[in-house]
C-alpha positions in Angstrom: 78.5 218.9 28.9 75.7 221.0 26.8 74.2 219.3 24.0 73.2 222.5 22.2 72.4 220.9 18.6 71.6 218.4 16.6 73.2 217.6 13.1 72.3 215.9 10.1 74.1 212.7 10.2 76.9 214.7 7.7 79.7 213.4 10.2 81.2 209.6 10.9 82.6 208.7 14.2 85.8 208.7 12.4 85.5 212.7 12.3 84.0 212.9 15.5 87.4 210.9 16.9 89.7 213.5 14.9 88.0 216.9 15.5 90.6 219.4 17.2 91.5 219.1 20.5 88.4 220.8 22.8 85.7 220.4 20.2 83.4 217.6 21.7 80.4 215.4 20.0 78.4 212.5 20.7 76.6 210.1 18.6 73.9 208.4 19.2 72.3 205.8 16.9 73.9 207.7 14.0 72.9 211.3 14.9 75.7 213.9 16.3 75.2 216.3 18.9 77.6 219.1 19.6 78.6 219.3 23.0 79.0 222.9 24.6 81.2 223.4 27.0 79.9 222.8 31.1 78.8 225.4 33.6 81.2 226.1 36.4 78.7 224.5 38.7 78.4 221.8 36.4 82.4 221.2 36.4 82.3 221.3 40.7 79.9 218.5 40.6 81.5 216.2 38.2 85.0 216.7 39.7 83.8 216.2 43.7 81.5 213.1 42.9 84.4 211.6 40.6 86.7 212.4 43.3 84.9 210.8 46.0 84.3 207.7 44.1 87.9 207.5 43.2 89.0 208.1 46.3 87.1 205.0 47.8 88.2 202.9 45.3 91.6 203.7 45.9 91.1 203.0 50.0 90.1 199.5 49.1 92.2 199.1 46.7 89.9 198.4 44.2 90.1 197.4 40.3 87.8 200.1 39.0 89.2 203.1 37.5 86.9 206.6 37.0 87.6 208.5 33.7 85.5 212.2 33.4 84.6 213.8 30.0 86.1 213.9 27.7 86.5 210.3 28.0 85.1 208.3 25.1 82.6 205.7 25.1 81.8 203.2 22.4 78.7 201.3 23.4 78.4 199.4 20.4 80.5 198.0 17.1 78.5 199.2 15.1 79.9 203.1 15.3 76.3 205.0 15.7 76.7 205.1 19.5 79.8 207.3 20.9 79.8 209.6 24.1 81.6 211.1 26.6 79.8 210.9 29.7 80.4 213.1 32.7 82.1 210.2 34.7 82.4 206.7 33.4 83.5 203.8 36.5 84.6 200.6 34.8 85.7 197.4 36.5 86.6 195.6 33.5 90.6 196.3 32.7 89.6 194.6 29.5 87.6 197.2 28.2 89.7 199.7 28.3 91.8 201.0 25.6 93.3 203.9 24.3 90.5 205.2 22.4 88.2 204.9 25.7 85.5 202.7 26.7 85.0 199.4 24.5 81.6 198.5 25.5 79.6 199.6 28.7 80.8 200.7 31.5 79.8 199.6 34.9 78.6 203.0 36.3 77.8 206.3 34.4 76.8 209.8 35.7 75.5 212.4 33.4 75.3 215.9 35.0 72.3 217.4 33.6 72.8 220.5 32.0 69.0 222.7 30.4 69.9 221.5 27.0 71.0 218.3 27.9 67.3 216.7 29.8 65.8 215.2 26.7 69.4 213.6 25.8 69.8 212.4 29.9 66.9 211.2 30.9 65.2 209.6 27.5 68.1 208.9 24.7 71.2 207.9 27.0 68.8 206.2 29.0 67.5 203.9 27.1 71.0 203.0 25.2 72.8 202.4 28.9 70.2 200.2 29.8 70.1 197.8 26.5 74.0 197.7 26.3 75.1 196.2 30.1 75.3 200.0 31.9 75.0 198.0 35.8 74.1 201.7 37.3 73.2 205.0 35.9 73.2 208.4 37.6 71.5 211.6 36.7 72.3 214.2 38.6 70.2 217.7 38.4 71.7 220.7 39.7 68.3 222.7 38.9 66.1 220.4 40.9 68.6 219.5 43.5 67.5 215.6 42.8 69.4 212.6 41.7 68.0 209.7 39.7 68.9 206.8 40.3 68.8 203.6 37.9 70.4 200.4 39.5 69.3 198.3 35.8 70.6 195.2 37.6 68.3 195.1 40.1 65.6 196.4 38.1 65.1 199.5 40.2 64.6 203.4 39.9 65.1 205.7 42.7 65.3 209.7 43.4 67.1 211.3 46.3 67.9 214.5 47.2 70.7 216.6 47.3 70.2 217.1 51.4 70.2 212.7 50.8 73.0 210.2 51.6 73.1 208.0 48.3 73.8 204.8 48.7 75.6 202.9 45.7 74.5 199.6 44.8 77.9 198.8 43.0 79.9 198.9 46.0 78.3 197.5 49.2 80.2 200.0 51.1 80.4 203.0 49.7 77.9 206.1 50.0 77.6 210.1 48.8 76.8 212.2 50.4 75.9 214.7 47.4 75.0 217.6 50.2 79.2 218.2 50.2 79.7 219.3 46.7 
């Protein structure tokens, strides 16, 4: 999704959580973003690398379940930090609840979108990293690249689109992000 512009912080995340069905925000340490709806290539991306992921958990029967946006994600109590990343892979059942995500999940990719690079790659960076994200994704559809931060291991990596991506989650399991 598009981050197309920032707000005074006039809303709560109690209005964010009851704004009409198709209206999207996020919030991040107490400042709302309105989120635009995604590109068509945008949408292609998120739905093949969330069906591939899901698909391999499902061969393995695995415990991890992927949600896509709109799927909310509450990274803290304290109600400044809500959003709905382009695919969220959590492993913990316990985290789960109706209103989304309670806390981090294990593996997050953001589909970068023009007005979404500042958001991506410095503000949702930072706050997956300090609150127990194990692996973070950016994917850019402009540069053809994908960033890769494995925060468990302490280690940042960029691959290519032509790239097999290997993913340090799951000993087993690699994209190949040049079949989208």
């Amino acid at each position: 999704m598009e981050a197309v512009k920032m707000q005074e912080n006039e809303l709560t995340l109690e209005d964010i959580l009851n704004l009409p069905e198709g209206v999207h925000k996020e919030m991040l340490d107490g400042v709302v973003y309105d989120m635009a709806a995604p590109s068509t290539q945008h949408q292609r991306i998120r739905f093949n690398l969330a069906r591939k992921i899901a698909d391999h958990i499902d061969r393995k029967g695995g415990a991890c379940e992927v949600f896509t946006a709109p799927f909310g994600v509450f990274l803290t109590k304290d109600d400044k930090n809500y959003v709905e990343p382009d695919i969220s892979v959590i492993c913990d059942k316990d985290k789960i609840s109706d209103r989304g995500c309670e806390g981090a999940p294990d593996w997050v990719i953001e589909v970068v979108s023009p007005s979404t690079k500042s958001m991506d790659y410095l503000r949702k960076l930072y706050h997956y990293k300090q609150n127990g994200v194990r692996l973070y994704w950016i994917v850019d559809p402009v540069s053809a690249m994908v960033s890769v931060y494995d925060f468990e291991n302490d280690i940042m990596e960029q691959y290519g689109f032509d790239d097999i991506i290997p993913v340090s989650i799951y000993d087993d399991l690699k994209i190949d992000m040049g079949k989208q």
